[in-house]
N, C-alpha and C positions, 0 to 999 in steps of 0.2 A: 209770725213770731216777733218782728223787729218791730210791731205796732204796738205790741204787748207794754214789749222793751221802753221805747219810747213814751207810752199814757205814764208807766211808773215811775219814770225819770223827770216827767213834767209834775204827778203831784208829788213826787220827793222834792222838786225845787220850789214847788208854790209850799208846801209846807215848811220847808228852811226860812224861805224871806218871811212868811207870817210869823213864824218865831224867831229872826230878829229881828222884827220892825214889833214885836211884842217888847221886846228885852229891851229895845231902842225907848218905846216910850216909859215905862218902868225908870230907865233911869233916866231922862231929861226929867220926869213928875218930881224925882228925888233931886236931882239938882236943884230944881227948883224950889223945890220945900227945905235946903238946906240953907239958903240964903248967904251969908256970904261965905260959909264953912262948904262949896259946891267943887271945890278942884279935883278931888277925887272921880265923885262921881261924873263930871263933865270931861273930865281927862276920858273913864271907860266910855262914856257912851261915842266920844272922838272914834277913839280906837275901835270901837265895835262899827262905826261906818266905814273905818279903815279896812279892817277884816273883810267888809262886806266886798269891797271893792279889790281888796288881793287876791278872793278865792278864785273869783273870774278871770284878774287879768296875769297872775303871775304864779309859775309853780313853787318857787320857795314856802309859800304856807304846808306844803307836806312836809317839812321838818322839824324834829321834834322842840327845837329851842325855840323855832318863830310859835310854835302853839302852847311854849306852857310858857310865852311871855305873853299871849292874848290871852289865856287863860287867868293870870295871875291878875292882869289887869282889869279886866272887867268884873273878875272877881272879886278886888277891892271894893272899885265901884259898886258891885251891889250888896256888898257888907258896909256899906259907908251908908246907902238908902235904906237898906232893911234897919239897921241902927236906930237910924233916925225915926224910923216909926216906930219903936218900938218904947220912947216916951211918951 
């Protein structure tokens, strides 16, 4: 039963890191395409390798104010890339 346990908890982590090593390149392409207007979106995609590295090493990410400050933030970031493409 703990085999079970274990296969679905590895493809739950290998599908997390693909979707944010997704979200990661998303917004570096938009920083990049922003050109000198990039603070935004270089600030989220900072902090989404931040995240990446809190949920592993530290338990404060389960609280509600550390997640709706990643939230808000990467969320700018990719309203600042979606923006831009959408001239």
């Amino acid at each position: 039963m703990q085999s079970r346990a274990a296969n679905r908890n590895a493809a739950i982590g290998v599908l997390i890191a693909i979707l944010l090593l997704q979200l990661l390149i998303v917004l570096l392409r938009g920083a990049l395409s922003r050109g000198r207007d990039s603070f935004f979106v270089a600030t989220a995609a900072a902090c989404l390798v931040t995240i990446a590295c809190e949920i592993y090493c530290d338990a404060s990410f389960g609280e509600i104010t550390v997640k709706m400050l990643a939230t808000i933030i990467v969320g700018l970031g990719l309203a600042q890339t979606l923006g831009n493409q959408a001239k």
